[in-house]
C-alpha positions in Angstrom: -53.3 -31.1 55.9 -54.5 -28.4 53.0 -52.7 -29.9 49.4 -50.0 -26.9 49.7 -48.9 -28.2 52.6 -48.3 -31.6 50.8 -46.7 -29.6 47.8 -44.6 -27.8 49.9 -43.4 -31.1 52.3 -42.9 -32.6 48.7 -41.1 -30.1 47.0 -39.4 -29.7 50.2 -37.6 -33.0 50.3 -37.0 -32.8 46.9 -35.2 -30.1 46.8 -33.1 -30.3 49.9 -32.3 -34.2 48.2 -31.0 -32.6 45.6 -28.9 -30.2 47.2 -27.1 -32.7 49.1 -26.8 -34.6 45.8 -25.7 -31.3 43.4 -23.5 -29.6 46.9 -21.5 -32.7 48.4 -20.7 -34.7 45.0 -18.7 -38.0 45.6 -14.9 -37.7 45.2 -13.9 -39.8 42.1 -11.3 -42.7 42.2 -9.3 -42.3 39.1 -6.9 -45.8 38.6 -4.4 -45.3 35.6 -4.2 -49.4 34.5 -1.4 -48.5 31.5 2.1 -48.9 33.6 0.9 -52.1 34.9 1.4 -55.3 33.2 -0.8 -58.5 32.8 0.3 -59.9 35.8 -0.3 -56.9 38.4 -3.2 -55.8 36.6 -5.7 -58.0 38.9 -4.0 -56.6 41.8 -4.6 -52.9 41.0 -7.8 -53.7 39.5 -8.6 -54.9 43.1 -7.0 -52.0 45.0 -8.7 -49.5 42.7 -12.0 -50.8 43.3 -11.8 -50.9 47.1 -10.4 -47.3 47.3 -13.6 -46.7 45.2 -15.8 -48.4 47.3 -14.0 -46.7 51.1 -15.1 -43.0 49.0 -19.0 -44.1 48.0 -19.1 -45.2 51.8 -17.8 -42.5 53.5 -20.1 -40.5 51.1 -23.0 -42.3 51.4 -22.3 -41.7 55.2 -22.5 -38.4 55.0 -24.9 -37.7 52.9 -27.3 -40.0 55.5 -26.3 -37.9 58.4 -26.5 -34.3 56.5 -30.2 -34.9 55.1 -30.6 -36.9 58.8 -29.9 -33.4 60.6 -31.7 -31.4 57.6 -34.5 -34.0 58.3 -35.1 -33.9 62.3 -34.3 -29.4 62.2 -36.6 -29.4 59.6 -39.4 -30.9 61.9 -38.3 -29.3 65.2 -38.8 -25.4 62.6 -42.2 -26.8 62.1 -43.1 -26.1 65.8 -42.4 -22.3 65.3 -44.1 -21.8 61.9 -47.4 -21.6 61.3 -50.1 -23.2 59.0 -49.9 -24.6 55.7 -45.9 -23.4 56.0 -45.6 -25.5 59.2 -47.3 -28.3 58.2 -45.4 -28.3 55.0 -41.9 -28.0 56.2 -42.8 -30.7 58.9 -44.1 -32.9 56.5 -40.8 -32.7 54.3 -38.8 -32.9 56.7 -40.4 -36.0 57.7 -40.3 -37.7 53.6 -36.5 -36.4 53.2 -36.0 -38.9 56.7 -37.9 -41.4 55.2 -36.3 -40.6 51.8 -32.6 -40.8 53.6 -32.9 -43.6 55.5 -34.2 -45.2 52.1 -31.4 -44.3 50.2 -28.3 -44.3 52.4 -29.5 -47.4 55.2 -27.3 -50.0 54.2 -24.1 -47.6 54.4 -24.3 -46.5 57.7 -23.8 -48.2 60.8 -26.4 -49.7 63.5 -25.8 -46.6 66.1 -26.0 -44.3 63.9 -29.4 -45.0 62.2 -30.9 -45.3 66.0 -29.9 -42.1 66.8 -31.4 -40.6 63.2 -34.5 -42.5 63.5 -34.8 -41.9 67.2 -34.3 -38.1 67.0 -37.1 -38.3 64.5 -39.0 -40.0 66.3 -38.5 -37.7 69.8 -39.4 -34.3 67.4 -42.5 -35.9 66.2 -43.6 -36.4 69.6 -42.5 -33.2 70.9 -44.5 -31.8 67.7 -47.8 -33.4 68.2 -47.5 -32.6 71.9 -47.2 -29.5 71.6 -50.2 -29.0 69.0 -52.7 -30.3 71.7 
């Protein structure tokens, strides 16, 4: 691989990390504590922190199987490009896969990250196939 293929897979991932980060932002749990008094203040505290925690990981979610899809299309373009482009958009496609399943792995569920993974893997193969 020529170095701007690896700039492109790099900046690649990067950016389409980013955009998933700036685009889909997390929707914000805002608790107002000041009508409650001392002794249901535990209890909204609670309920206020689990609403908060069902948003960040539904988001999380998401955001894996967005960059997850991004990721394995990204890899199945390289096929049809050609050199330092292909390799480059191939590449990032595989780090922003890596880079998701990094990032959002403990927030999705079993199923779902075998299917990711798996599709990865099947448009790898497919790739370095097809190359020889």
């Amino acid at each position: 691989m020529k170095w701007i293929s690896v700039g492109i897979a790099v900046l690649y991932a990067i950016f389409f990390a980013y955009a998933v980060h700036s685009l889909y932002r997390m929707p914000e749990s805002r608790c107002s504590f000041e009508k409650f008094n001392a002794t249901n203040y535990t209890q909204s505290f609670e309920a206020c922190y689990k609403r908060q925690n069902e948003l960040r990981e539904k988001h999380n979610y998401v955001s894996f199987v967005m960059l997850g899809i991004i990721s394995i299309a990204s890899i199945i373009a390289g096929m049809y490009l050609n050199g330092s482009v292909k390799d480059g958009i191939a590449g990032g496609g595989v780090l922003l896969l890596v880079y998701a399943s990094l990032r959002y792995w403990g927030n999705v569920g079993e199923v779902v990250r075998l299917a990711v993974l798996g599709a990865g893997l099947v448009a790898l193969i497919i790739i370095a196939s097809k190359r020889h």
